[in-house]
matplotlib code that plots the C-alpha trace (Angstrom):
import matplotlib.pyplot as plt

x = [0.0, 1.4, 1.0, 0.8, 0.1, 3.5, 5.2, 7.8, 7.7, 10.6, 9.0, 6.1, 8.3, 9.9, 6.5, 7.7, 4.0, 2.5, -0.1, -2.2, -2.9, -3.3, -6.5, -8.4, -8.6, -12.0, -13.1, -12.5, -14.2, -17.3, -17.5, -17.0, -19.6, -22.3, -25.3, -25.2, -28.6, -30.7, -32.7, -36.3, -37.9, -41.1, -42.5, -43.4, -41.6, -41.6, -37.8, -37.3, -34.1, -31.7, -33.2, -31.9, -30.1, -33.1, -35.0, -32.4, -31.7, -28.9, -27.9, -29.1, -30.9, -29.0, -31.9, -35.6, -37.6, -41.4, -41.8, -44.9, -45.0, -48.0, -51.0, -50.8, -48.2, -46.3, -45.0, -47.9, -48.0, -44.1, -41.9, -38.2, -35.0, -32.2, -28.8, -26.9, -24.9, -27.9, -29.2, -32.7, -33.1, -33.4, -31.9, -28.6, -25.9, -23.1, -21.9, -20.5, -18.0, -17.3, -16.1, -19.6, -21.2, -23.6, -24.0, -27.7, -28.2, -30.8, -31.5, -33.5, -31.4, -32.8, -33.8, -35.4, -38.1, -38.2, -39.4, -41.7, -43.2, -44.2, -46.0, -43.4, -42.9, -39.3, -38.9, -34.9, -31.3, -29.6, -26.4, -23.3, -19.7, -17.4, -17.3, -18.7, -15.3, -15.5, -17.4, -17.5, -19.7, -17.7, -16.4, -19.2, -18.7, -22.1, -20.6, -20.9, -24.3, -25.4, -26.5, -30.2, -30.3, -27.1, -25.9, -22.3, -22.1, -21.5, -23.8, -21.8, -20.9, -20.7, -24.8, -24.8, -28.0, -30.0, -29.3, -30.7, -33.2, -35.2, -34.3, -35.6, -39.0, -38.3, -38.5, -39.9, -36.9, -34.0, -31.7, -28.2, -24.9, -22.3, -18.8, -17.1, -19.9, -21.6, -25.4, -24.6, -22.6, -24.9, -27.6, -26.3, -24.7, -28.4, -30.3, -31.9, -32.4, -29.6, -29.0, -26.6, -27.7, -26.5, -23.5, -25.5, -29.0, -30.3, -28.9, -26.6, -27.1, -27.7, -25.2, -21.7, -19.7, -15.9, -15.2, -17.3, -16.6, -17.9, -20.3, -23.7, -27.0, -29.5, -32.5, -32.8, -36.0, -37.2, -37.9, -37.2, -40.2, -39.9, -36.4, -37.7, -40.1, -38.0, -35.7, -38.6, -38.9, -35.9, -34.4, -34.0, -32.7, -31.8, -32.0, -28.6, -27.6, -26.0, -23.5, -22.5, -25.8, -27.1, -29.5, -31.6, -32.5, -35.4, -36.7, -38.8, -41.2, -39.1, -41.8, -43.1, -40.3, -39.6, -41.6, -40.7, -39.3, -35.2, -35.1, -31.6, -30.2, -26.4, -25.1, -21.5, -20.4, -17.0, -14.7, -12.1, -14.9, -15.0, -11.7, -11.2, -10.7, -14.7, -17.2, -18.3, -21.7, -21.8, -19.9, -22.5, -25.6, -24.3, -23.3, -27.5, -28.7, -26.8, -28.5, -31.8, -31.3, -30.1, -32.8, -35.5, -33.9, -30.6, -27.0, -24.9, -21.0, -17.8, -15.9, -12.5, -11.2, -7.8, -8.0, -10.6, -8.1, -5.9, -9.2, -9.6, -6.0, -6.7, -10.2, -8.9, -5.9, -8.5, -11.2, -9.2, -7.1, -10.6, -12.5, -9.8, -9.9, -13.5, -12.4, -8.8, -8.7, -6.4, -3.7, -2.2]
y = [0.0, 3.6, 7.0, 9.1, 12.2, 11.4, 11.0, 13.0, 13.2, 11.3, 8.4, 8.3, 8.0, 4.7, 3.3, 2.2, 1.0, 3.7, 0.7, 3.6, 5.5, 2.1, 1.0, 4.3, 3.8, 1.7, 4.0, 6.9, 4.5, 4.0, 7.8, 8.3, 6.0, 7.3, 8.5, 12.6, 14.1, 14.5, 17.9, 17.6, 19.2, 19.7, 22.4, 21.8, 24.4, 25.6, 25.6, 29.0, 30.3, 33.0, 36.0, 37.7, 41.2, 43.6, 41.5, 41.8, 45.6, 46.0, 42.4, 41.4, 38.2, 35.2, 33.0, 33.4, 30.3, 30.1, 28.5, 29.0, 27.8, 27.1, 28.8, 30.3, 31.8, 35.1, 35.7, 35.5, 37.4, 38.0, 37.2, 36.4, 36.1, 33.9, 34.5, 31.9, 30.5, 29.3, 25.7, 25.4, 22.5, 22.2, 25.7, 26.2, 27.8, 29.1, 30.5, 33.9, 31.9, 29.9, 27.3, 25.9, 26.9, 24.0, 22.6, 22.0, 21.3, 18.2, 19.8, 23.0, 24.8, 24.6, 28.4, 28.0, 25.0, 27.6, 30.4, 28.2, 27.1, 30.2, 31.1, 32.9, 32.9, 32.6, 34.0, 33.4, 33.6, 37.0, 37.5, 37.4, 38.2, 35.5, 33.0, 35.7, 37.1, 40.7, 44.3, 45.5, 44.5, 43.5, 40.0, 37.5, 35.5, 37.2, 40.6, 43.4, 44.4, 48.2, 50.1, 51.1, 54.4, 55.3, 52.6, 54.1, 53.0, 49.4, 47.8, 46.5, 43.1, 40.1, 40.4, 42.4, 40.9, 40.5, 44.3, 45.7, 43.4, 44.8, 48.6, 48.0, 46.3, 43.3, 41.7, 42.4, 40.2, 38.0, 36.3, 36.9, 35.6, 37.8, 36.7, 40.2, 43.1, 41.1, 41.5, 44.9, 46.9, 46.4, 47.2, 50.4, 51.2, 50.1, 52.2, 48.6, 47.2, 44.3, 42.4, 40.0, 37.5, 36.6, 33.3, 30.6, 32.1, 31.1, 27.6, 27.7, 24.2, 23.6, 27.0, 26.9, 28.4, 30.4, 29.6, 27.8, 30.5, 33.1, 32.2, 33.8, 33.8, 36.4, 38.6, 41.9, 44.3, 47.1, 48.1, 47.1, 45.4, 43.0, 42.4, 41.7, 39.5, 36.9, 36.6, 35.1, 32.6, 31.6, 31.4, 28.6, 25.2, 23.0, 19.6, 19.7, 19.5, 22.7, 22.0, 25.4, 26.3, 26.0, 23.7, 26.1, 28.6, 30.5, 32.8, 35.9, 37.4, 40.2, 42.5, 42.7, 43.7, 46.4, 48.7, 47.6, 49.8, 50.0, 51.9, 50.5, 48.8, 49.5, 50.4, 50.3, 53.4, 51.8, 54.2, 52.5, 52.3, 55.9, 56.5, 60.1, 59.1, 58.2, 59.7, 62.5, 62.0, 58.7, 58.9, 62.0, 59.7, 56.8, 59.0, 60.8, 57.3, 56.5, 60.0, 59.2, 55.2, 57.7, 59.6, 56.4, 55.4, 53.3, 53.5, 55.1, 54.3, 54.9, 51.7, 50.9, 47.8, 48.7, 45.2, 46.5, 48.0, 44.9, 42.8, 43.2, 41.3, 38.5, 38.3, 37.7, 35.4, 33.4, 33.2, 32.7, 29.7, 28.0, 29.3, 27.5, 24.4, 23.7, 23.4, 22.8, 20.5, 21.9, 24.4, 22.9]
z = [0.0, -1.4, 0.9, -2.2, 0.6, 1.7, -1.8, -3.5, -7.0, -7.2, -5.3, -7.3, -10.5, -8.9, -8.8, -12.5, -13.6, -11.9, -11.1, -8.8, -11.7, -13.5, -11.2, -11.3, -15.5, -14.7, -12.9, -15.3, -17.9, -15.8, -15.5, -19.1, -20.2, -18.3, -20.0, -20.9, -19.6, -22.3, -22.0, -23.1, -26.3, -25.5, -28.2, -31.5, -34.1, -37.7, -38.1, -40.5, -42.2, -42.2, -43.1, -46.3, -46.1, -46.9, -43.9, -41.3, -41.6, -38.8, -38.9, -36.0, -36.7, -37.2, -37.6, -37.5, -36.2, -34.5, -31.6, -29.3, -25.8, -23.2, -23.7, -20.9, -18.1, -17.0, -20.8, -22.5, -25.3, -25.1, -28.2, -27.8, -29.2, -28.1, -28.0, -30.6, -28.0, -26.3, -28.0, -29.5, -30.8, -34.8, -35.3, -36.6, -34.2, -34.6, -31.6, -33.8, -34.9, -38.2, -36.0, -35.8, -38.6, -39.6, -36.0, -35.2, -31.4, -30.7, -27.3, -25.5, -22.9, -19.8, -20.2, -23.6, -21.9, -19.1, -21.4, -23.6, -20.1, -19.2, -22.6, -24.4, -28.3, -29.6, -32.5, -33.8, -33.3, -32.6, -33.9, -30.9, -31.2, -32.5, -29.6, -27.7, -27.2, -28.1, -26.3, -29.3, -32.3, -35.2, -35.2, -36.0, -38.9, -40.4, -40.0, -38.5, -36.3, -36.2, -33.8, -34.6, -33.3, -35.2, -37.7, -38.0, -34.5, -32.9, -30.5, -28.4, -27.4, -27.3, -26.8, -29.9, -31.7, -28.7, -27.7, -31.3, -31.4, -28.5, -29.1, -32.9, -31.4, -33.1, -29.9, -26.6, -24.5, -25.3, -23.5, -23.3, -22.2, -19.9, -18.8, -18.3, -19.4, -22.6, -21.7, -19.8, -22.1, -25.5, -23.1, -22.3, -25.8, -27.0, -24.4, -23.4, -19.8, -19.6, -16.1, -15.3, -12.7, -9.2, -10.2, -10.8, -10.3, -14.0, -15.2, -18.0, -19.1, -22.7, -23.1, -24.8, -22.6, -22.0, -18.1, -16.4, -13.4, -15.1, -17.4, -17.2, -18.9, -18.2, -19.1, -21.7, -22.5, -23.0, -19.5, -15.7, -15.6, -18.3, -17.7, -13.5, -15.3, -17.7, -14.9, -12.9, -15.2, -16.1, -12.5, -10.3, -9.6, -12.5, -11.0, -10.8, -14.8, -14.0, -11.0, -10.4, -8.7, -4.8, -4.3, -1.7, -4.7, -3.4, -6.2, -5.2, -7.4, -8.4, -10.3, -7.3, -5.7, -7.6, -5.8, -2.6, 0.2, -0.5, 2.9, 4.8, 1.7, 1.0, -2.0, -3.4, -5.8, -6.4, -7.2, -9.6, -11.9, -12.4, -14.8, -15.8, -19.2, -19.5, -21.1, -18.0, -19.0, -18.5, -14.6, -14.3, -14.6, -12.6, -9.4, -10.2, -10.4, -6.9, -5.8, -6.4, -4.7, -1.3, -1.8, -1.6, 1.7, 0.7, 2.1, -0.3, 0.0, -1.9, -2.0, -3.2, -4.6, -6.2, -8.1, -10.1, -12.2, -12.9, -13.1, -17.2, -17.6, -15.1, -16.8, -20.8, -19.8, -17.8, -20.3, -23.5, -22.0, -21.0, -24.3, -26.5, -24.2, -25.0, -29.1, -28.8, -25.6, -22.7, -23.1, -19.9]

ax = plt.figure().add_subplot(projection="3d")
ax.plot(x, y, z, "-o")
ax.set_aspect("equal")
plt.show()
């Protein structure tokens, strides 16, 4: 019997057949062939097609598909677009990237059943930044996607298509992926409501992802309220297909909470996020925003985190040696 605790590296090595690493292979085989979890497609769908140029006016559609969900629920009436790193299945994805171009998911993502649940209507694909790796919004394989209030403009990324879709009214919601500011900056460049959720609030199953510490899926519309109200349905405990989450998930019913009493609450300004090289308008209507939250009763405070400023580095080294893992195996 071995004390590999105990072991140098040099004592392993004499091992010779490394027979401990030998006995865990049937073990790793058992694991391997397991069953994958086979998400459920519950929705029948007319499958659609790319729209042509002169039908997709800023580029924001990647594909457009009909799916209708329950009669009922709290998105009746709603219509939908997904972000095309999210799985439907029978629609094309590509992910941005040419990479995937031709892969058609047989599964829904856990969000997409979630939606459909609840009575929402997807209606297509929106365009995201080439492997969702870009702020800006000028690297998907389809091209570049315009801003609709000013087309010489980007939209911002990596949410890109989901962003223009709701400002244009194409959609009333979508669903978008952030890792590092990708449903909140085309949201703001957009003038859109974008949220990224509490870590591991909303199951990312069914979601290609860049690091699985990171990764985020979450809701966007044209107001507070709709974007209070896909994140009800969307939220919660995925069985545990998506490991990353607690299992004591207690979801309030946000739209009600939005006109709750804030009275008491703290608030964080943090104060590396406000760089004198920004846009002064832009730091003017954050600090009014964090006036008017003081105003309503909450506990308004400058924080510091000097890490803040370093965090942009750690952040791309992280998520690009993960995002090539998941094509290229690991870099390591």
């Amino acid at each position: 019997m071995y004390n590999v605790l105990t072991m140098s590296i040099r004592q392993f090595k004499t091992l010779g057949d490394f027979s401990l690493v030998q006995n865990l292979r049937p073990f790793n085989e058992t694991i391997y062939n397991l069953p994958e979890p086979k998400l459920p497609v519950k929705y029948a769908r007319k499958i659609g097609n790319k729209p042509a140029a002169e039908e997709n006016t800023f580029n924001a559609w990647y594909w457009r598909c009909d799916i209708s969900g329950a009669p009922n629920g709290k998105l009746h009436g709603k219509t939908i677009a997904m972000k095309d790193n999210i799985s439907v299945a029978g629609i094309p994805m590509m992910n941005g990237s040419q990479l995937l171009e031709g892969y058609i998911p047989d599964i829904d993502a856990s969000v997409v059943t979630r939606v459909l649940d609840e009575g929402g209507r997807i209606l297509g694909k929106a365009v995201c930044e080439n492997l969702c790796f870009n702020d800006g919004s000028f690297t998907a394989a389809n091209g570049l996607v315009r801003n609709p209030w000013d087309p010489s403009r980007m939209s911002g990324g990596s949410s890109s298509g989901c962003a223009v879709l709701i400002a244009n009214k194409d959609v009333d919601m979508a669903i978008g992926g952030d890792q590092g500011g990708s449903i909140r900056m085309p949201a703001a460049t957009c003038g859109i409501v974008g949220l990224k959720p509490t870590f591991g609030l909303v199951p990312y199953t069914g979601i290609i992802g860049a690091e699985p510490t990171i990764d985020h899926t979450g809701p966007m519309a044209q107001t507070v309220h709709d974007t209070a109200l896909l994140l009800e349905a969307i939220a919660g405990y995925d069985d545990g297909l998506d490991h990353r989450q607690p299992r004591d998930l207690k979801i309030p019913s946000y739209t009600k909470e939005l006109t709750g009493d804030i009275k008491g609450q703290r608030v964080g300004l943090l104060k590396e996020g406000f760089d004198p090289s920004f846009e002064t308008d832009v730091n003017d209507l954050v600090r009014k925003s964090a006036e008017r939250l003081s105003e309503k009763g909450a506990v308004v405070q400058e924080v510091s985190i000097p890490w803040h400023l370093d965090g942009n580095h750690l952040l791309f080294g992280i998520t690009v040696s993960n995002s090539t893992a998941v094509f290229e195996g690991p870099c390591i």
